[in-house]
C-alpha positions as CSV (number, residue, x, y, z in Angstrom):
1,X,-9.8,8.2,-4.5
2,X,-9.4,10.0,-7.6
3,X,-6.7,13.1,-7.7
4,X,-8.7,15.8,-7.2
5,X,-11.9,14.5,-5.8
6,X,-12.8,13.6,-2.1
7,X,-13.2,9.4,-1.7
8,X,-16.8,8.4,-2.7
9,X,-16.9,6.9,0.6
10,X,-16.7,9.9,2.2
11,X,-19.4,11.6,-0.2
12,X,-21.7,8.2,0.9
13,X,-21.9,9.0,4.5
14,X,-22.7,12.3,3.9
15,X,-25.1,11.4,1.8
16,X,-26.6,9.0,4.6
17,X,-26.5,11.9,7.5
18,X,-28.3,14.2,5.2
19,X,-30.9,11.6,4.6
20,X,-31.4,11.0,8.3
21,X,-31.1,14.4,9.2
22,X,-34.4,14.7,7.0
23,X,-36.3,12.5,9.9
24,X,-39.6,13.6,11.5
25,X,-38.6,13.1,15.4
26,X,-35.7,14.4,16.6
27,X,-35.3,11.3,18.4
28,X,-34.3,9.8,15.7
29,X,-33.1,12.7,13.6
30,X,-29.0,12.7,12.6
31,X,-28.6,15.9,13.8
32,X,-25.8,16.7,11.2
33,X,-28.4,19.3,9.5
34,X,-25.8,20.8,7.3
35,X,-24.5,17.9,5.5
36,X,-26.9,18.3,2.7
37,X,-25.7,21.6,1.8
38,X,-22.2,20.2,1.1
39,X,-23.0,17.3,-1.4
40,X,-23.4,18.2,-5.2
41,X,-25.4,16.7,-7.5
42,X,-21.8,15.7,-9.1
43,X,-20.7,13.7,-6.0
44,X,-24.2,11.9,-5.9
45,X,-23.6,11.0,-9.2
46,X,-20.1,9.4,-8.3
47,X,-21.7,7.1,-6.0
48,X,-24.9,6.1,-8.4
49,X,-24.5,2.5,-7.8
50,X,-25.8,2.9,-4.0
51,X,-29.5,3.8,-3.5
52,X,-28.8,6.6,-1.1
53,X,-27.8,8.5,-4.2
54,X,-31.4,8.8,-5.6
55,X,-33.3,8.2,-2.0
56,X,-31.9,11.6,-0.8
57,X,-33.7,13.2,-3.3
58,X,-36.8,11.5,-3.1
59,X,-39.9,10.8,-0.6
60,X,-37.8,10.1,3.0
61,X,-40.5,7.8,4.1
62,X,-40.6,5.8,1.3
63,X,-36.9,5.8,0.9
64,X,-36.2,3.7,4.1
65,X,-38.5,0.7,2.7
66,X,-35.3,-0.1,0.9
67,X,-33.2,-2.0,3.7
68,X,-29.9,-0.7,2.4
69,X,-30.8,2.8,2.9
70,X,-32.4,2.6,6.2
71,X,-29.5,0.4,7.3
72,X,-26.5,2.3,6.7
73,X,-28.3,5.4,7.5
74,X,-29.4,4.0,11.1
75,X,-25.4,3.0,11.2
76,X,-24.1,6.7,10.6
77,X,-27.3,7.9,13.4
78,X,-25.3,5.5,15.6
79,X,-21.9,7.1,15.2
80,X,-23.0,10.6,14.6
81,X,-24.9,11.0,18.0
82,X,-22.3,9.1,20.0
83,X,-19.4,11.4,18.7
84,X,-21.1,14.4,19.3
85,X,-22.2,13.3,23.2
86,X,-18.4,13.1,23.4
87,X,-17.5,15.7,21.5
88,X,-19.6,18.3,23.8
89,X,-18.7,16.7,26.6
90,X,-14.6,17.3,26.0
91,X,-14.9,20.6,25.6
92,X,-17.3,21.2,28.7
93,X,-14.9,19.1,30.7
94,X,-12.0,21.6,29.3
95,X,-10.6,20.4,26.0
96,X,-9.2,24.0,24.2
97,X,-8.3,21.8,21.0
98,X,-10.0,19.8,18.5
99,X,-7.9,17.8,16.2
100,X,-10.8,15.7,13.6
101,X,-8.2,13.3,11.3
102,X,-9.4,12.8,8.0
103,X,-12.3,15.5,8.4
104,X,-13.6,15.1,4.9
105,X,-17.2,16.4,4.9
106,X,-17.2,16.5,9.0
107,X,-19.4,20.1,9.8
108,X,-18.8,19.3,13.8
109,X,-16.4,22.8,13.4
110,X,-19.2,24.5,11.8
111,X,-22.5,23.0,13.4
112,X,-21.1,23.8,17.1
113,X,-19.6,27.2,15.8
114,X,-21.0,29.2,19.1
115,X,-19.6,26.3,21.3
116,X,-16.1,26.0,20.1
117,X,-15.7,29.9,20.5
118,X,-12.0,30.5,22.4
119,X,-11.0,26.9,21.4
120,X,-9.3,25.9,18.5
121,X,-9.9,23.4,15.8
122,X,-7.7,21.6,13.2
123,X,-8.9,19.8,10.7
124,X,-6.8,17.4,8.8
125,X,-6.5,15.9,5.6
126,X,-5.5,15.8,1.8
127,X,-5.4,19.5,0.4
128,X,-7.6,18.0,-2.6
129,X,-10.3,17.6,-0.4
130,X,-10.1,20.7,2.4
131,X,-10.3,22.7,-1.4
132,X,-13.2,21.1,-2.0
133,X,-14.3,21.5,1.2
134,X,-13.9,25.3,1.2
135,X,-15.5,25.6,-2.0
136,X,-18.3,23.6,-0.8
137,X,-18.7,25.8,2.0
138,X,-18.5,28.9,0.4
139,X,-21.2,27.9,-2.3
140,X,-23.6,26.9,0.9
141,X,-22.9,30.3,2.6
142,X,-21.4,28.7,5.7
143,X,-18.6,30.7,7.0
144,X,-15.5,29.4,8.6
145,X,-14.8,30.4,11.8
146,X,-11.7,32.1,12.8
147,X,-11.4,29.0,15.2
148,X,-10.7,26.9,12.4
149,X,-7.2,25.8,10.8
150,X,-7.0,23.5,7.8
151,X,-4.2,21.5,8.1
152,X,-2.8,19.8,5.0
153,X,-1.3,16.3,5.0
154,X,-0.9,13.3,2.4
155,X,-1.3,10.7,4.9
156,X,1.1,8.2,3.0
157,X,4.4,10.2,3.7
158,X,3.5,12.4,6.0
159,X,4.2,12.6,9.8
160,X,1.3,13.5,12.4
161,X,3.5,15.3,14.8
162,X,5.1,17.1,11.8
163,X,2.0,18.7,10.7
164,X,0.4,19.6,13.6
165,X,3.4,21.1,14.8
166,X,3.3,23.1,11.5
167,X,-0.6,23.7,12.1
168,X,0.8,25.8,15.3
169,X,-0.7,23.0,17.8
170,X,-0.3,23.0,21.5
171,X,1.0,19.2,22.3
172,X,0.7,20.6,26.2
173,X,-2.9,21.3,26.0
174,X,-6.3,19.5,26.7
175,X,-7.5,18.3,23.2
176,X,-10.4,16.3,22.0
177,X,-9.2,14.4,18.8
178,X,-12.6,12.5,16.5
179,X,-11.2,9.9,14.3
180,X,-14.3,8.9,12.1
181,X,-14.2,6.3,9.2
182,X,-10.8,5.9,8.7
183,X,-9.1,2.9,10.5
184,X,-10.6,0.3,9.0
185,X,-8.8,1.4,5.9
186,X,-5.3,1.6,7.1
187,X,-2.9,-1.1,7.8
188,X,-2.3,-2.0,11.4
189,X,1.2,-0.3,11.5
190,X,-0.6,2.9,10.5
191,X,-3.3,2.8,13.0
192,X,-0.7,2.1,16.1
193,X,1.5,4.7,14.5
194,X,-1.2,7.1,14.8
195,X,-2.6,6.3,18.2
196,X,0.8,6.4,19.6
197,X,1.5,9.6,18.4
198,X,-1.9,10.9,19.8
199,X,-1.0,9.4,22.9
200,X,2.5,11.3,23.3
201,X,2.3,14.7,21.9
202,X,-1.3,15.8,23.7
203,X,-1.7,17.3,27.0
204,X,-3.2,15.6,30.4
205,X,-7.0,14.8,30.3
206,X,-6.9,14.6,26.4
207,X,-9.4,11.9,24.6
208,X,-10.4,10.8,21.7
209,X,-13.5,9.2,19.8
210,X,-13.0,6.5,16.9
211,X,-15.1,4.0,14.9
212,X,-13.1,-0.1,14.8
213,X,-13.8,-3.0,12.7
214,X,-13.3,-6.3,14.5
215,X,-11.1,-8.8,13.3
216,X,-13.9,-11.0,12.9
217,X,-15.3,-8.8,10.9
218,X,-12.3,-8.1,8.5
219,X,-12.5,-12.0,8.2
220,X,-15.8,-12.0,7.3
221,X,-15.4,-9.9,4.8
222,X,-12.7,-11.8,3.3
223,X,-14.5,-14.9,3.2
224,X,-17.6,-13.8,1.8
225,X,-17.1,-11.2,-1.3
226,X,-20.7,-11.5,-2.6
227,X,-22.0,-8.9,0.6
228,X,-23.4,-5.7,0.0
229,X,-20.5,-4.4,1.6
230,X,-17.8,-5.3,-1.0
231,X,-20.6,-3.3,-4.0
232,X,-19.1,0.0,-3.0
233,X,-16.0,0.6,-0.3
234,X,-14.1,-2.7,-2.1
235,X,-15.3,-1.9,-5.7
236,X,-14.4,1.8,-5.4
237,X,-10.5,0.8,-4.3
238,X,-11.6,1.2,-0.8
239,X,-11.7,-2.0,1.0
240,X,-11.6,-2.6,4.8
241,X,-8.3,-4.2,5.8
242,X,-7.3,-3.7,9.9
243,X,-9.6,-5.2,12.5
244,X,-8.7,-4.9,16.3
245,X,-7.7,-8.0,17.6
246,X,-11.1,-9.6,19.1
247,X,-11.9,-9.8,22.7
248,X,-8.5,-7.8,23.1
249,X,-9.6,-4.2,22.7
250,X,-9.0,-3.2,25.8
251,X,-5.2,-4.4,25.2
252,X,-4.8,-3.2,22.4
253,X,-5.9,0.4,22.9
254,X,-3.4,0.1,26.0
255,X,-0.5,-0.7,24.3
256,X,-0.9,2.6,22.0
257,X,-1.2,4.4,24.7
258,X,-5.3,4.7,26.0
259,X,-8.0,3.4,28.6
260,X,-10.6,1.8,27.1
261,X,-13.6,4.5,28.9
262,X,-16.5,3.6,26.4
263,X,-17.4,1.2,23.7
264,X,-21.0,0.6,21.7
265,X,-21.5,-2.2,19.2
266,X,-23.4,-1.0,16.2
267,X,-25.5,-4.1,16.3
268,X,-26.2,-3.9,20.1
269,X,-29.6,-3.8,21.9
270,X,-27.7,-0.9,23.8
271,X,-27.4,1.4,20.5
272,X,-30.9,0.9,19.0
273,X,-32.4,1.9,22.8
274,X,-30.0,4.9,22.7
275,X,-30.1,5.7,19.4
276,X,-32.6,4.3,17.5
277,X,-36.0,4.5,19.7
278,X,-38.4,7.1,18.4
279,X,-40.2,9.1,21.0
280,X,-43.2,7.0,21.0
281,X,-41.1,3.3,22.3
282,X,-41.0,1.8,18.7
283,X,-37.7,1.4,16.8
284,X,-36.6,2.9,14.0
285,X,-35.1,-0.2,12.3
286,X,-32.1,-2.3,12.7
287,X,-28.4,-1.5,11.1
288,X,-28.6,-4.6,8.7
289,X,-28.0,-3.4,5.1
290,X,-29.0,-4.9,1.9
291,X,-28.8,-8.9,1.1
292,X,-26.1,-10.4,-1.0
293,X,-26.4,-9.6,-4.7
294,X,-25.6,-13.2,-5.1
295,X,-25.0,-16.5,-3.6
296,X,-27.4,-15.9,-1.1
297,X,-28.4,-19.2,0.8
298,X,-24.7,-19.7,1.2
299,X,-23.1,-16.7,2.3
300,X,-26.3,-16.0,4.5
301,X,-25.3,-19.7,5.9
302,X,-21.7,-18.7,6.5
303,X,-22.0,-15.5,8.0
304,X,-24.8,-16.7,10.9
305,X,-22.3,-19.4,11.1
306,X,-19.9,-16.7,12.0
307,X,-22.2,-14.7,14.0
308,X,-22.5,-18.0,16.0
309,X,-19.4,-18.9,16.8
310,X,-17.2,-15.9,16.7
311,X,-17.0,-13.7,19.4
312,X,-16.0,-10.1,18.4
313,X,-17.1,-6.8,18.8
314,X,-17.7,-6.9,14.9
315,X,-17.9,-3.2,14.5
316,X,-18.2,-0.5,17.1
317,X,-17.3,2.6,18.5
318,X,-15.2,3.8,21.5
319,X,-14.3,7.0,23.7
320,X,-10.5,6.4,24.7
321,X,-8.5,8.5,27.3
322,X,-5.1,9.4,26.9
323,X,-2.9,7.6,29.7
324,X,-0.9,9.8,32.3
């Protein structure tokens, strides 16, 4: 991430749920409608090397011919949709707090305005990016809502509790924490460290929704550097590095201090018949990106080998329940 500037992941998926967001059925549709209005023409220009930065602007339709596009953006339908089932669901259960880590570009605060009236929401990350942020939001003419606190942390020295305590958050009371995008990224240290904290300074009933590579898929990764992946999270300093330990999720999540309540597998039959199924009964596609740029027979070869023989949950996403 360049000082100053939000990571061009981050700019990527919103690039991807405002090119959903553009489908026809609202089956289908990523329902993050605002997400356009926060990406400049700047930011798609710091991402150039992925089509989704020229398909946004052009004919949707033809745009998802190119398997890259409609890949990654049936991917981020996926998570979207699931998070916010969840997310509604928290607060209607009784949830007065949403904490999103690493918001980013995240509109959830903005999109569900009316519906987060008399709760409170805290959105954390770098002060770089929440400036950005603001900016972006003023130029769109989307207000913030007095429900909303932006609270700043450098995630390499600084401590959760520390700055949510600053933020004036209620460790006593119901909260809802999202957790989008960000795991993969950190070392396994980092991720315990911040599930455990979750776990012991939030109040009874508390949850939260995150995204999880597998360790299978970290491996795979590894092992095969000529993917599509590695053209744009690796190459842009931003590689995936902490998989949960396969077949051990439920363990895992445990020992930080959660019950496992909830977890879909990207690649599932189960997502594409909740979340990719138009109205009519066809599908809208699968979540397989691009082919390698190179080395194609044999990294195909390796990663069905893989596939095969490994079992993992590769990458998902889970709804986790703070233990009492």
């Amino acid at each position: 991430m360049e000082p100053g500037q939000p990571s061009r992941t981050s700019i990527l998926v919103a690039a991807l749920r405002a090119f959903g967001a553009r489908d026809a059925d609202p089956a289908v549709r990523n329902p993050d409608f605002l997400a356009g209005r926060l990406i400049s023409d700047a930011d798609l220009q710091s991402i150039r090397e992925h089509p989704i930065s020229h398909a946004i602007r052009e004919d949707y339709l033809k745009s998802r011919q190119n398997p890259e596009v409609a890949g990654m953006s049936n991917l981020v339908l996926i998570r979207t949709r699931f998070i916010d089932e969840h997310f509604r669901s928290a607060l209607q259960e009784g949830a007065t707090q949403v904490v999103i880590l690493g918001a980013g570009f995240d509109t959830r605060p903005y999109r569900f305005a009316d519906f987060l009236k008399g709760k409170r929401v805290f959105e954390v990350d770098y002060r770089s990016t929440q400036e950005i942020k603001k900016q972006r939001l003023a130029d769109a003419s989307i207000p913030i809502p007095s429900h909303v606190c932006f609270a700043e942390a450098d995630f390499k020295k600084d401590v959760l509790r520390d700055v949510l305590r600053d933020a004036a958050y209620d460790p006593a009371a119901r909260t809802f924490f999202v957790w989008e995008g960000v795991s993969m990224y950190l070392t396994e240290d980092a991720v315990r460290e911040t599930l455990r904290t979750i776990a012991l300074h939030s109040g009874r009933g508390s949850s939260l929704v995150m995204d999880f590579a597998g360790l299978a898929m970290i491996e795979m990764l590894q092992r095969f550097p000529h993917l599509s992946q590695h053209n744009y999270s690796t190459r842009w300093g931003e590689p995936w590095i902490f998989g949960v330990p396969d077949m051990r999720e439920s363990e895992f999540f445990r020992e930080c201090g959660f019950e496992l309540r909830e977890v879909v597998t990207f690649f599932s039959r189960e997502a594409a018949d909740r979340y990719l199924t138009r109205s009519d009964g066809s599908r809208l596609g699968s979540v397989r990106g691009g082919p390698p740029q190179s080395h194609r027979f044999t990294t195909l070869v390796g990663v069905l080998s893989m596939l095969l023989t490994r079992r993992s949950k590769w990458y998902a996403v889970a709804k986790l329940d703070v233990s009492r």
